[in-house]
C-alpha positions as CSV (number, residue, x, y, z in Angstrom):
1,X,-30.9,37.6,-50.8
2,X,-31.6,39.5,-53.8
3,X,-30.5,39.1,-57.4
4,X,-29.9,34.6,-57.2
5,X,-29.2,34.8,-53.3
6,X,-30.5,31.9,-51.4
7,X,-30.0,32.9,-47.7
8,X,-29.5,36.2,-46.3
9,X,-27.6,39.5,-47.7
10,X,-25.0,40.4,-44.7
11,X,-23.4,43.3,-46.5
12,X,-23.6,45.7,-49.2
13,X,-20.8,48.2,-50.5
14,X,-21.2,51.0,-53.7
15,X,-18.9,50.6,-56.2
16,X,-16.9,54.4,-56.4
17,X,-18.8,55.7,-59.3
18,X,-22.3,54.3,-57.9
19,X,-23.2,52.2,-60.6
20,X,-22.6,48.8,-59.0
21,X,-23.4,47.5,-55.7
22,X,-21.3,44.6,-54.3
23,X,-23.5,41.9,-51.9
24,X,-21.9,39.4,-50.0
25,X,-24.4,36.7,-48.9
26,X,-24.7,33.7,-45.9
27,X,-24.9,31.4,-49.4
28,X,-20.9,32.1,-49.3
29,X,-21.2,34.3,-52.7
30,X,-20.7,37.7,-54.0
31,X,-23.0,39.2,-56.4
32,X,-22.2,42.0,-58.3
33,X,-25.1,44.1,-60.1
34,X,-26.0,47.0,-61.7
35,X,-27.8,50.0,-59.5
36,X,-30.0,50.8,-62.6
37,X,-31.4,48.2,-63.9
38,X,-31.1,46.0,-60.7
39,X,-29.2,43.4,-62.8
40,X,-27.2,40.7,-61.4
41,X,-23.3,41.2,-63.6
42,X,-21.5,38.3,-61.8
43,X,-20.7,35.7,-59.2
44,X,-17.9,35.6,-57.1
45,X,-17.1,31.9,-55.9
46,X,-15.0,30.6,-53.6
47,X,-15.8,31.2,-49.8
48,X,-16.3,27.8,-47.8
49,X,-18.9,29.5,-45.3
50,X,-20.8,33.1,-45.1
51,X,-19.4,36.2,-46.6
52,X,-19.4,38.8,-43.8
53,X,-18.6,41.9,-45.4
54,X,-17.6,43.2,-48.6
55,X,-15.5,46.4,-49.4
56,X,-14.9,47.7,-53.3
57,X,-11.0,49.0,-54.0
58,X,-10.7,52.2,-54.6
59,X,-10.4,52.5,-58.0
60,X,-13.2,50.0,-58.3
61,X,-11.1,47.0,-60.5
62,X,-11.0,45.0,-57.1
63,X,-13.4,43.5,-54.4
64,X,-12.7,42.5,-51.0
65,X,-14.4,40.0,-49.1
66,X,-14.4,38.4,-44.9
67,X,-16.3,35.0,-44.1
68,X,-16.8,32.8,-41.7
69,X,-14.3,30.5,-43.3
70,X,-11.6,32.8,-41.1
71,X,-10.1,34.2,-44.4
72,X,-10.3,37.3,-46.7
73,X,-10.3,37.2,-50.6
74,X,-9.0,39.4,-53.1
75,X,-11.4,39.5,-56.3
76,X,-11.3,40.7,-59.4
77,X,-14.6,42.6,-60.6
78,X,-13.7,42.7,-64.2
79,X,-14.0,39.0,-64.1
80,X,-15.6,37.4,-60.6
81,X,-12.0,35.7,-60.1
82,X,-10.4,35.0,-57.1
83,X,-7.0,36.8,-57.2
84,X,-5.7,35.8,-53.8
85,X,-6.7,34.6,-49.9
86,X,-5.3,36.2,-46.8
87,X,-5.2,33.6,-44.3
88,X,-3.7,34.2,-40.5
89,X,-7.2,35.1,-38.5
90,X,-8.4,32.5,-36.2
91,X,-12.0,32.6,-36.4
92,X,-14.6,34.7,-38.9
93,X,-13.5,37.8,-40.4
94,X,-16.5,40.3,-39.5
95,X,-15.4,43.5,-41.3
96,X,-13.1,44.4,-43.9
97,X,-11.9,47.6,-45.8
98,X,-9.5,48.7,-47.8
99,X,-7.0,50.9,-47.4
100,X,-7.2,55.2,-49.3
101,X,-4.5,54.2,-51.7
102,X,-5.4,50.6,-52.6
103,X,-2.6,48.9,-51.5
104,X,-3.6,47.1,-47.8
105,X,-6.8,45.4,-46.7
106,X,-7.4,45.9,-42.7
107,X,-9.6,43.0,-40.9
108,X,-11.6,42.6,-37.8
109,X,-11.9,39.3,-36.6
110,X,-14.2,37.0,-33.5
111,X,-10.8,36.2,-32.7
112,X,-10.2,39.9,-31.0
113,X,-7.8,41.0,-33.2
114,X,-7.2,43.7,-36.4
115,X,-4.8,42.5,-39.0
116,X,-3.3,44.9,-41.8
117,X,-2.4,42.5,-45.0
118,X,-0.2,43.5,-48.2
119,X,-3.0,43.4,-51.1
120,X,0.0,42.7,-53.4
121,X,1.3,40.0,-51.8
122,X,-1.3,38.6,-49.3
123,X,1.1,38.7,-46.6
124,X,0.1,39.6,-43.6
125,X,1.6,42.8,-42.1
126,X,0.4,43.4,-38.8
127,X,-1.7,42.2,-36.2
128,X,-3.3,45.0,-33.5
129,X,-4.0,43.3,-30.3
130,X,-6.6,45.0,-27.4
131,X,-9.6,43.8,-27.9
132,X,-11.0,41.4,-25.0
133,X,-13.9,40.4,-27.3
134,X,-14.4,40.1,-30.7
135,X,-13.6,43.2,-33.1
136,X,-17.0,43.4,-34.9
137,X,-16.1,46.8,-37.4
138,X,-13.3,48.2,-38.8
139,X,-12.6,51.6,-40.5
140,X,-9.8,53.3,-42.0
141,X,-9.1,57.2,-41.8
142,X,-9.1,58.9,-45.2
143,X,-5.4,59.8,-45.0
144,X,-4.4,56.3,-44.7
145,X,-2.8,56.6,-41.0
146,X,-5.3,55.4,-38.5
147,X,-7.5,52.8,-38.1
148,X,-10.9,52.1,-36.0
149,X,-12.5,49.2,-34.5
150,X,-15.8,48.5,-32.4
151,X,-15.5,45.4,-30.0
152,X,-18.3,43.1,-28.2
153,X,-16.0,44.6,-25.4
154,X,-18.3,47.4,-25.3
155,X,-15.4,50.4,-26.8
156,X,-13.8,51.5,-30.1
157,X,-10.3,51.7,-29.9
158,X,-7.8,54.1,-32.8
159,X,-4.6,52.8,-34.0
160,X,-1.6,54.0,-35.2
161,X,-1.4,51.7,-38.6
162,X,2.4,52.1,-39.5
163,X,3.1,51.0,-35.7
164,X,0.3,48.7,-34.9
165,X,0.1,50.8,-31.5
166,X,-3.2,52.0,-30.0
167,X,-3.8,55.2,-29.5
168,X,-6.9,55.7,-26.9
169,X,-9.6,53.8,-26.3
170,X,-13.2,55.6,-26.6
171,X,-15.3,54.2,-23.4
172,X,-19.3,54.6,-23.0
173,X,-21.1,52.2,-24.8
174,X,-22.8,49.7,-22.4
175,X,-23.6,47.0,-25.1
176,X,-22.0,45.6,-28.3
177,X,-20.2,48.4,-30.6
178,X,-21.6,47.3,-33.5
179,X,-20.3,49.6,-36.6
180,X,-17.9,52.5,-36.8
181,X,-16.9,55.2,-38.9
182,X,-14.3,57.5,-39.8
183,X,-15.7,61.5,-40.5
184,X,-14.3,62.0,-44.4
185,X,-12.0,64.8,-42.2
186,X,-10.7,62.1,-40.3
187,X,-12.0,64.7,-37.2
188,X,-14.8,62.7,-35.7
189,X,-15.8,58.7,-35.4
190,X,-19.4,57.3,-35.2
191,X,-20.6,54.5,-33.6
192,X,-23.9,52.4,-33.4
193,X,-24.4,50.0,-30.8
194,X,-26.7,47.7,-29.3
195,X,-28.0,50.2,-26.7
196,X,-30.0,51.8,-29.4
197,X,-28.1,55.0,-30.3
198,X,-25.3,56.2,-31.9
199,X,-22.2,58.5,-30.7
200,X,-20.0,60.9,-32.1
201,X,-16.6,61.3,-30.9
202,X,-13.6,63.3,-31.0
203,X,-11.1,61.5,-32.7
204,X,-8.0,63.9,-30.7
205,X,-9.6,63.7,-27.4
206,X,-11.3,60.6,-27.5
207,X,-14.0,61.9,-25.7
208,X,-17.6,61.8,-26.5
209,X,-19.3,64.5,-28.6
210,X,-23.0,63.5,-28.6
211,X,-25.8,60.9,-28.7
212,X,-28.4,60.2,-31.3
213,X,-31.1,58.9,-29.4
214,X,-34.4,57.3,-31.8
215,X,-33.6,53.6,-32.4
216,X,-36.2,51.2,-30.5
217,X,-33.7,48.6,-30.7
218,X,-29.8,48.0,-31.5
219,X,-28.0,50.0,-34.0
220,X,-26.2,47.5,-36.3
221,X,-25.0,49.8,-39.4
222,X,-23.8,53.7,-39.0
223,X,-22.2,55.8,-41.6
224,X,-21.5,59.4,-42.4
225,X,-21.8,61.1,-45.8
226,X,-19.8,62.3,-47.8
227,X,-19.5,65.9,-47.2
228,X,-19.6,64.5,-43.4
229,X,-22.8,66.8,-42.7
230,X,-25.0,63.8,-41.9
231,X,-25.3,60.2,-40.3
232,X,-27.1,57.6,-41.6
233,X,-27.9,54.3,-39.3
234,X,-29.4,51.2,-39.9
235,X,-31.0,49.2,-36.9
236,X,-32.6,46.3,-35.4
237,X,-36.2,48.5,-35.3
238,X,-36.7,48.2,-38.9
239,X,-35.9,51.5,-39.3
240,X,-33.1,53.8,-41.5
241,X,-32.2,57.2,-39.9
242,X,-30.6,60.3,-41.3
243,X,-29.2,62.5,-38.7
244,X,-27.6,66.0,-38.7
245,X,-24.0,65.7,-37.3
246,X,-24.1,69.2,-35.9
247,X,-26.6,68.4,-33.6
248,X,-27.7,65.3,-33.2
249,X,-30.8,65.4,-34.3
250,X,-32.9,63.0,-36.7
251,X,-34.2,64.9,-40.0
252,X,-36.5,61.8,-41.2
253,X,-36.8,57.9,-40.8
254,X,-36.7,55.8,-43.7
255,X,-39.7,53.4,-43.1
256,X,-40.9,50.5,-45.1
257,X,-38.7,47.1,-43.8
258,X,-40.4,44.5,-41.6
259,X,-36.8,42.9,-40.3
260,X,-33.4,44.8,-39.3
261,X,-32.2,46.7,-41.9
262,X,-28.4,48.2,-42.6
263,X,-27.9,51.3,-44.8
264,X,-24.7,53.2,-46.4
265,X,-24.5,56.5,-48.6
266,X,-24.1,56.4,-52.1
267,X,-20.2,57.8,-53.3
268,X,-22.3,60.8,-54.2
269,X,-24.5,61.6,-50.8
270,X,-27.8,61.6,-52.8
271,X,-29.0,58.0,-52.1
272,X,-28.7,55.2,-49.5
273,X,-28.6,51.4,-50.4
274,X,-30.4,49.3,-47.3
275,X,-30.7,45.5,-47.0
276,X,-32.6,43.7,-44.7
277,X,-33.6,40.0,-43.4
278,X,-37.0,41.0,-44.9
279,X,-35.5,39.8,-47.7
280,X,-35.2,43.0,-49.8
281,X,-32.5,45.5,-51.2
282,X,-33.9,48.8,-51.2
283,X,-32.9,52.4,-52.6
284,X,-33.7,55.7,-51.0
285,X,-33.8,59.5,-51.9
286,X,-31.9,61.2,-48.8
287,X,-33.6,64.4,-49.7
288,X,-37.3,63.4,-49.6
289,X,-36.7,59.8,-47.4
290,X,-38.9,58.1,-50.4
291,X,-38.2,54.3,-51.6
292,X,-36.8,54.8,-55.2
293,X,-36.4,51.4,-55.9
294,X,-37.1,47.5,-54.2
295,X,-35.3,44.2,-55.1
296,X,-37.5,41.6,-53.5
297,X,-36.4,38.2,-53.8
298,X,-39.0,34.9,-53.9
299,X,-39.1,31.9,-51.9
300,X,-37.8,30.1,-55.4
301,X,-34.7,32.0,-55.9
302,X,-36.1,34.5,-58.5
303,X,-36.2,38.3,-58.1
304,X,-38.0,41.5,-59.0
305,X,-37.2,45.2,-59.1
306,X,-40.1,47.0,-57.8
307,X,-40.0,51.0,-58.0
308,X,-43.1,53.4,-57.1
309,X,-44.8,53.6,-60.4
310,X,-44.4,49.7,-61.0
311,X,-42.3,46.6,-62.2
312,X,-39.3,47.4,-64.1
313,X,-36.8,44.6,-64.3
314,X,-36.7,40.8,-63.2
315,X,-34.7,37.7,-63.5
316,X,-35.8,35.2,-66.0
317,X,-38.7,33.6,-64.7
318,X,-39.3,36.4,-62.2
């Protein structure tokens, strides 16, 4: 929404040195803009339909992108150009990521499937088949070898990437997995689903660890930090939750959106980034749980950066 979006954020990614945040939007674009100032750098033009998720490279010179339109693009952030499109999925593309070193993209798709592509080439490398419903979220292990997904099937399943073979399969969710992620140890996955909590789980046993029970409704968004200490989760209550891995427990709720809300950690664990349909971007101090700074969009396209002492920034006519 925010910062010259006209319909809905659907997902938001740091940039690796936390300056930038990356938006992808239902109005088919990507924004790019500056943490900051809450100024909008670019445009990213090209998707046919929404823009799913978004995922920055690791070096930060290139942006990833999944859509409705069934495809994945390769962008360059330097300019907002479309380098190339990975086409082979059958239906949207729900959740992207890159892979450690820079050199794959891995997919999740409504057409059940995982597919690893060549960033280089835009081949497609592999496709990891399991999944009776559609693969919703996709992670990859820090080390580069494994990958995670989260199904409308109800489980997560690991993979072996240089095979394409599946591991285990993590059973116990009763709803929708929703959103998964790797610990930074590559030890432990988290999972948020649409029976209100989140679960841990042992990535070598496959077995689960604990639940985080305090969501009123679904879990949509869940994501560890970066010292792996703590959780963060985003939900269908309103609400943002940081939890302490350890033991489960919730350390303070991040209140303040009036529609479902998504968080992640910034690179450097001190902040989270939320959006919502409430149509606001929001930024938070994980230490004290306060709003540091608001980008609320108007009804006319226009936006404003709002922080706790007053207006700071806006677009032109804002």
């Amino acid at each position: 929404m925010q910062l010259g979006h006209t319909k809905w954020i659907t997902s938001i990614a740091f940039s690796p040195d936390g300056r930038y945040a990356l938006s992808g939007s239902e109005d088919k674009i990507l924004r790019l803009w500056e943490i900051a100032t809450g100024k909008e750098i670019r445009q990213f033009k090209g998707h046919t339909s929404d823009v799913n998720s978004v995922s920055f490279s690791p070096d930060g010179k290139y942006a990833l992108s999944g859509s409705e339109d069934d495809t994945l693009k390769l962008w360059e952030v330097a300019t907002g150009n479309e380098i190339r499109s990975f086409k082979g999925h059958t239906s949207r593309v729900n959740s992207v990521s890159f892979s450690p070193d820079g050199k794959y993209a891995l997919s999740g798709s409504h057409d059940d499937t995982l597919k690893l592509w060549d960033i280089s080439t835009g081949q497609e490398i592999k496709t990891f088949k399991g999944h009776t419903l559609r693969v919703t979220s996709v992670a990859i292990s820090s080390d580069g070898k494994y990958a995670l997904s989260g199904s409308g099937d109800h489980s997560l399943k690991l993979w072996e990437i240089s095979s394409g073979r599946e591991i285990r399969t993590f059973t116990g969710h009763t709803e929708q997995v929703n959103s998964v992620a790797f610990s930074p140890d590559g030890r432990y996955a988290l999972s948020g689903s649409g029976h209100k909590t989140l679960t841990q789980w042992g990535i070598s046993s496959g077995k689960e660890i604990r639940i985080f029970t305090g969501h009123a409704n679904r879990v949509d968004a869940v994501s560890f930090s970066p010292d792996g200490k703590f959780a963060l989760s985003g939900s269908d209550d309103y609400t943002i939750k940081l939890w302490d891995v350890s033991t489960g427990k919730e350390i303070r709720t991040f209140t303040g959106h009036t529609n479902s809300a998504k968080a992640i950690f910034s690179p450097d664990g001190k902040n989270a980034i939320s959006r919502s349909r409430d149509g606001t971007v929001r930024i938070w101090d994980i230490s004290t749980g306060k709003e540091v700074a608001q980008m609320v969009r108007f009804t006319d396209g226009e936006w404003i950066v709002i922080t706790p002492e007053g207006y700071y920034n806006s677009s032109a006519n804002g």
